[in-house]
N, C-alpha and C positions, 0 to 999 in steps of 0.2 A: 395619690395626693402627695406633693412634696412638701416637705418640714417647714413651708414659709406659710403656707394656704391662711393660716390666721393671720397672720400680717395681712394681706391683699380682702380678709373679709373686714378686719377692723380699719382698713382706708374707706374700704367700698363704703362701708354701714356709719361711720365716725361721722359727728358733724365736724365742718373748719378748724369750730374751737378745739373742740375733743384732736384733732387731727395735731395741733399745735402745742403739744405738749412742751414742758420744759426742756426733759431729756432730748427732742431732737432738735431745739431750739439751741443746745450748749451741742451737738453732734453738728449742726450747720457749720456754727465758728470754728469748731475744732477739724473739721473735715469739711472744707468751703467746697473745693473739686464733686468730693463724692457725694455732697449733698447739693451740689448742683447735679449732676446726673439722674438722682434720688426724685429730685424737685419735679425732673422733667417726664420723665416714666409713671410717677406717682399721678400726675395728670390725667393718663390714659385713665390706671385704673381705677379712677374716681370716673369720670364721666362718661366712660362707653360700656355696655354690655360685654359680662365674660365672654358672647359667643364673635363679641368685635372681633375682625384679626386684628382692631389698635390696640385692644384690650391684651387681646394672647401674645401680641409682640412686646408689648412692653413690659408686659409680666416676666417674658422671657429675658427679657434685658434687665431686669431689678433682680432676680435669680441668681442669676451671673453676679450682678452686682453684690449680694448678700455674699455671696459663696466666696468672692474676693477680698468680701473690708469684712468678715464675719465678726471678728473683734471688735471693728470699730462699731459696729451695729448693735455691739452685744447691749451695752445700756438704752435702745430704745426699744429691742428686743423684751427685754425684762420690766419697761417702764409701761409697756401696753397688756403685757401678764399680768402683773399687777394692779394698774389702773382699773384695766375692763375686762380684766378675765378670760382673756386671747392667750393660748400657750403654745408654742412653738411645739409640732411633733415631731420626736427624735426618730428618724429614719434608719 
């Protein structure tokens, strides 16, 4: 399992609202680019089956992506921990 898996279960499981939180509502403006990236991958994993290849490809592309802006991500990291009880595992 890699250190994101609860992120990708709390897209899958989240409703809209829930999905829409503040923190990455102020993470979009602050980081337009990479939350356009974010926006577009986060799609898969909301509407196709983990066993999709759109699903495992775009997981793999949000991966990357995390592993790249991990700072910038850190406040909606912490804001879906807290909110719903999703913790990132330290690998």
């Amino acid at each position: 399992m890699n250190n994101y898996e609860n992120i990708f279960r709390w897209m899958k499981k989240a409703t809209k609202t829930e999905r829409h939180i503040e923190e990455l509502e102020l993470f979009a403006k602050k980081h337009p680019i990479i939350f356009m990236k974010f926006h577009k991958e986060s799609n898969a994993i909301i509407k196709y089956d983990e066993c999709d290849p759109k699903y495992i490809k775009a997981k793999e592309e949000l991966i990357k992506l995390f592993n790249e802006n991990q700072s910038s991500f850190e406040p909606v990291f912490e804001a879906v921990k807290n909110k719903f009880g999703f913790v990132l595992i330290n690998c």
